[in-house]
C-alpha positions as a Markdown table, in Angstrom:
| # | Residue | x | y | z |
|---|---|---|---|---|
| 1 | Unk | 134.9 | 111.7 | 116.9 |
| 2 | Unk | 135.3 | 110.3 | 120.7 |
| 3 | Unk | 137.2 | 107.4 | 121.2 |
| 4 | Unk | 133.8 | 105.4 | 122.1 |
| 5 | Unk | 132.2 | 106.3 | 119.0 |
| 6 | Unk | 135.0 | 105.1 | 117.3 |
| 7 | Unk | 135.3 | 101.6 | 118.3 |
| 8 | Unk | 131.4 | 101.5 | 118.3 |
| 9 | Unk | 131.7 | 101.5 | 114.8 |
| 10 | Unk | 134.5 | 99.2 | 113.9 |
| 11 | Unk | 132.0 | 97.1 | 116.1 |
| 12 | Unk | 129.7 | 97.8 | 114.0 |
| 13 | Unk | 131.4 | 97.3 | 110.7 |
| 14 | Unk | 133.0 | 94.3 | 111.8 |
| 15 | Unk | 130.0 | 92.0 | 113.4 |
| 16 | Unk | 128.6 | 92.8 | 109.8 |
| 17 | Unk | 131.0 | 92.0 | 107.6 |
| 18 | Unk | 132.1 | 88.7 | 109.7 |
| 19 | Unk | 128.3 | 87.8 | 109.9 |
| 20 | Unk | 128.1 | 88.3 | 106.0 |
| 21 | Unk | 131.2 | 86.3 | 105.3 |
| 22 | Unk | 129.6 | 83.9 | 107.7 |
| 23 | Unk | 125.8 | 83.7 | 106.3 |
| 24 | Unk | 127.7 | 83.2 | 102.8 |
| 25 | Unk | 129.7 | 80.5 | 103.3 |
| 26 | Unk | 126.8 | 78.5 | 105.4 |
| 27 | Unk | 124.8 | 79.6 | 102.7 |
| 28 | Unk | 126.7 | 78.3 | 99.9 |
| 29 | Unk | 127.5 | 75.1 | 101.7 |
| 30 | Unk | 123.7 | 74.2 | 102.4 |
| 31 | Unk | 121.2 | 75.6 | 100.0 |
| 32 | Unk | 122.4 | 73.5 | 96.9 |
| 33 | Unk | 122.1 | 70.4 | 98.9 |
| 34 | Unk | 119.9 | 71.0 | 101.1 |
| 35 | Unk | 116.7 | 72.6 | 99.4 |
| 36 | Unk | 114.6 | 71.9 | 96.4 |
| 37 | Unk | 113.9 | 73.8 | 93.1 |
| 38 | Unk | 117.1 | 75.7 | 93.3 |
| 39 | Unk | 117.9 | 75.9 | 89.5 |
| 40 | Unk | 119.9 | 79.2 | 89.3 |
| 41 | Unk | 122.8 | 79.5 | 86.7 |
| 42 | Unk | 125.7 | 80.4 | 89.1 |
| 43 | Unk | 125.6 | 84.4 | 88.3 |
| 44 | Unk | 121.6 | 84.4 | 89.6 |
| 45 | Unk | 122.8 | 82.3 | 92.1 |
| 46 | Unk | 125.9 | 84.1 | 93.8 |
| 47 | Unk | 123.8 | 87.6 | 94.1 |
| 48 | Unk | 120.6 | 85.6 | 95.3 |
| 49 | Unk | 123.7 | 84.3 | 97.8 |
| 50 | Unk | 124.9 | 87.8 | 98.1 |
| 51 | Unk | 121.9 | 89.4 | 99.3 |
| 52 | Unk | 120.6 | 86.8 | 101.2 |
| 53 | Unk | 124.0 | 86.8 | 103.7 |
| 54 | Unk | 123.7 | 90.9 | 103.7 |
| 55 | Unk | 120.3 | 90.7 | 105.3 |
| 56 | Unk | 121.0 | 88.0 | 107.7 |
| 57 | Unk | 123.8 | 90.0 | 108.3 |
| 58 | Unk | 121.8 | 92.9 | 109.3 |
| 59 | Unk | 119.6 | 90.7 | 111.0 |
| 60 | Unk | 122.8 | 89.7 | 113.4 |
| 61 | Unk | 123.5 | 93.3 | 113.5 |
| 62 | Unk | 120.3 | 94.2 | 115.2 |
| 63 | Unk | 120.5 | 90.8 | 117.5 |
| 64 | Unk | 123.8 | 93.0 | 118.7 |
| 65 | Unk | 121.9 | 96.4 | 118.9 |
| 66 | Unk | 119.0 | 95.1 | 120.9 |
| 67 | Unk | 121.2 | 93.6 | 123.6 |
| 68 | Unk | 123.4 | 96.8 | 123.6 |
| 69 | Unk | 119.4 | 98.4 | 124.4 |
| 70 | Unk | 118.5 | 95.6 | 127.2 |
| 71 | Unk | 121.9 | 96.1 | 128.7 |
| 72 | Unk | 122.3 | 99.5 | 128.2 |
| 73 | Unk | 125.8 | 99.1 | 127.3 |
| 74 | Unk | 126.7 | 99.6 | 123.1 |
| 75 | Unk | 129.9 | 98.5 | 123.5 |
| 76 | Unk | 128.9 | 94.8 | 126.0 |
| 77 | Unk | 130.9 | 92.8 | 123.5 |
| 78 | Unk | 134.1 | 93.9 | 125.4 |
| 79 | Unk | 133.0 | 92.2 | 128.3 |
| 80 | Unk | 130.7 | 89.2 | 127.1 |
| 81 | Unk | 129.2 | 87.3 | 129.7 |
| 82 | Unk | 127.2 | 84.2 | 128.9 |
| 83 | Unk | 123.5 | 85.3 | 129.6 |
| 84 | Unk | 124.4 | 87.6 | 126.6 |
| 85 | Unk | 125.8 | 84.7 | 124.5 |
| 86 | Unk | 122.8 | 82.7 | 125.4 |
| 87 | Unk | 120.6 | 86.0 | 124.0 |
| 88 | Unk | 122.5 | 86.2 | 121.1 |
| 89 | Unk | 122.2 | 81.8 | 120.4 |
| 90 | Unk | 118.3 | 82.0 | 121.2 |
| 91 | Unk | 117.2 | 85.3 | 119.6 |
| 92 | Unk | 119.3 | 83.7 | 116.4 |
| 93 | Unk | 116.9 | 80.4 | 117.1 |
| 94 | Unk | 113.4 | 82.1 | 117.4 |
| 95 | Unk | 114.4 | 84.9 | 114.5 |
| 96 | Unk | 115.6 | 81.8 | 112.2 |
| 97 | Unk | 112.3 | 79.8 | 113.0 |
| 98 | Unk | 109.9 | 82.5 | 112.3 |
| 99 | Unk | 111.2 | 83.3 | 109.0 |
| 100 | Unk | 111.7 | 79.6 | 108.2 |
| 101 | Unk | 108.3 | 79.0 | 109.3 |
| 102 | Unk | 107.0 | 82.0 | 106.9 |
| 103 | Unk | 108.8 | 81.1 | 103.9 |
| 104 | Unk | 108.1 | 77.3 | 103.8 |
| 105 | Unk | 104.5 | 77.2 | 105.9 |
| 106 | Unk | 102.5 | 80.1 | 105.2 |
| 107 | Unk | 104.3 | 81.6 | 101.5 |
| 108 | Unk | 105.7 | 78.6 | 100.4 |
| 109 | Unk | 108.9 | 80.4 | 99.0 |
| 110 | Unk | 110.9 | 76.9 | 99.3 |
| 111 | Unk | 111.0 | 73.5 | 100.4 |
| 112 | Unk | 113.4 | 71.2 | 101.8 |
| 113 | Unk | 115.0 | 68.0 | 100.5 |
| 114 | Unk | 114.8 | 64.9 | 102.1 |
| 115 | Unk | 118.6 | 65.3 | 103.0 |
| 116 | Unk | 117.4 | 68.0 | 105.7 |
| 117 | Unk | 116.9 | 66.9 | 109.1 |
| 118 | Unk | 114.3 | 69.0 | 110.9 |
| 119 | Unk | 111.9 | 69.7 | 113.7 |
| 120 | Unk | 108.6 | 70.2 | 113.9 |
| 121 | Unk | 108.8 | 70.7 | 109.7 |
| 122 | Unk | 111.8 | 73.6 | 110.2 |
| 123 | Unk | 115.2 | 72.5 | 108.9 |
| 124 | Unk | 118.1 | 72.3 | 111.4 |
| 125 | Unk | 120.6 | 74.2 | 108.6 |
| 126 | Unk | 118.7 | 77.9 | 108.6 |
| 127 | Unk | 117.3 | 77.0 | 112.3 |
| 128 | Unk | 120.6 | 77.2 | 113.8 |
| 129 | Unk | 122.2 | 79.2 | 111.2 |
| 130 | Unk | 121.3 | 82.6 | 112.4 |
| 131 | Unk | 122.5 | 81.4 | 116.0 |
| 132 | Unk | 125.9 | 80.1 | 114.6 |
| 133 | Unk | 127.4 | 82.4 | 112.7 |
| 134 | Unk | 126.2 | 85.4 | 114.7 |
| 135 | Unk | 128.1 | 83.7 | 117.5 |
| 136 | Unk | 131.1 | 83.3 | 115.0 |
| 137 | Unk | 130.7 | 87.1 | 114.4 |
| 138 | Unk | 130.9 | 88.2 | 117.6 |
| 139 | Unk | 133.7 | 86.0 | 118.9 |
| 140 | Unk | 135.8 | 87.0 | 115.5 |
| 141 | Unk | 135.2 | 90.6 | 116.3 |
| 142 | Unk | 136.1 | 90.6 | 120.0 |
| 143 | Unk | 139.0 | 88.6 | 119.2 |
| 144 | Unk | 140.1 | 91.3 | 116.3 |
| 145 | Unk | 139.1 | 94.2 | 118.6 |
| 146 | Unk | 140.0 | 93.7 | 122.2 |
| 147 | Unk | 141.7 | 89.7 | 123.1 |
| 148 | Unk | 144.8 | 90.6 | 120.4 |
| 149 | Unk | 144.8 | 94.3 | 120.9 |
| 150 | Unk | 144.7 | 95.6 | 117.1 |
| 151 | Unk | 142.6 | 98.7 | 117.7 |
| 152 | Unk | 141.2 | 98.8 | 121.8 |
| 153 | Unk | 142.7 | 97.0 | 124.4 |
| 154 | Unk | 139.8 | 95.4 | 126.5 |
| 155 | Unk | 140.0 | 93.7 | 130.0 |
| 156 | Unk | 140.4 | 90.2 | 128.7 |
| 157 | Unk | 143.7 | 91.2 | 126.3 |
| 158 | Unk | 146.0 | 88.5 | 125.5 |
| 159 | Unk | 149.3 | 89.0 | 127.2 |
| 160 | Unk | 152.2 | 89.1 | 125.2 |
| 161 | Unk | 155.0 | 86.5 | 126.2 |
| 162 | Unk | 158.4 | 88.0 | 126.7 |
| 163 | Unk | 160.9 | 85.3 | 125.5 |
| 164 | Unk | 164.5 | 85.8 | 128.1 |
């Protein structure tokens, strides 16, 4: 295994498991208060919970993958620049508003409380959800992988202070 394909995939494996971590905490922290008809006992609950963050996880995982394809770089996260942030904050907003939009227009899977704020009918939570903590992901992962040099030192490193 080359030294690229290497630290493709501890990109890989980390933007997952930080955007899982991620979706199930904001997860957690919204749908009990925020939707209605959620009367899970808490072990129906936690794997609805579970799954739920592993495919918004994957959904942040492609996010990643189609801007590594526009770019034509797999391993951009290195070198961020903010036309990629802004992809990765908008794709998050119009991938989180056309599954809102699904689930509570056209299926009618949930519905919110009158606790959540929205737009045009869409909650604010899952609208910026997908845009939030796949940002959170990505900034945990470069700073794990390149800014404190645990595994590939990238161009942005932290230098290390030398007390005399």
């Amino acid at each position: 295994m080359t030294k690229k394909s290497a630290e493709f995939g501890m990109v890989l494996v980390s933007v997952f498991l930080f955007s899982y971590a991620a979706n199930f905490i904001w997860e957690s922290l919204h749908a009990v208060f925020l939707y209605e008809g959620h009367d899970f006992n808490a072990e129906k609950y936690v794997r609805m919970i579970s799954y739920v963050s592993g495919v918004d996880g994957l959904i942040i995982l492609g996010i990643y993958l189609f801007i590594a394809v526009v770019w034509r770089n797999i391993l951009w996260l290195k070198e961020m620049n903010k036309k990629q942030g802004l992809a990765v904050f908008l794709l998050g907003m119009v991938i989180a508003a056309m599954i809102e939009y699904r689930k509570v227009f056209l299926v009618k899977a949930w519905t919110y409380n009158p606790l959540m704020p929205t737009i045009f009918g869409i909650g604010m939570s899952p609208l910026l959800q997908l845009s939030m903590t796949g940002m959170l992901a990505l900034w945990l992962t470069r700073r794990l992988l390149y800014q404190k040099g645990v595994y590939f030192r990238g161009p942005h490193r932290i230098s290390e202070q030398h007390e005399d």
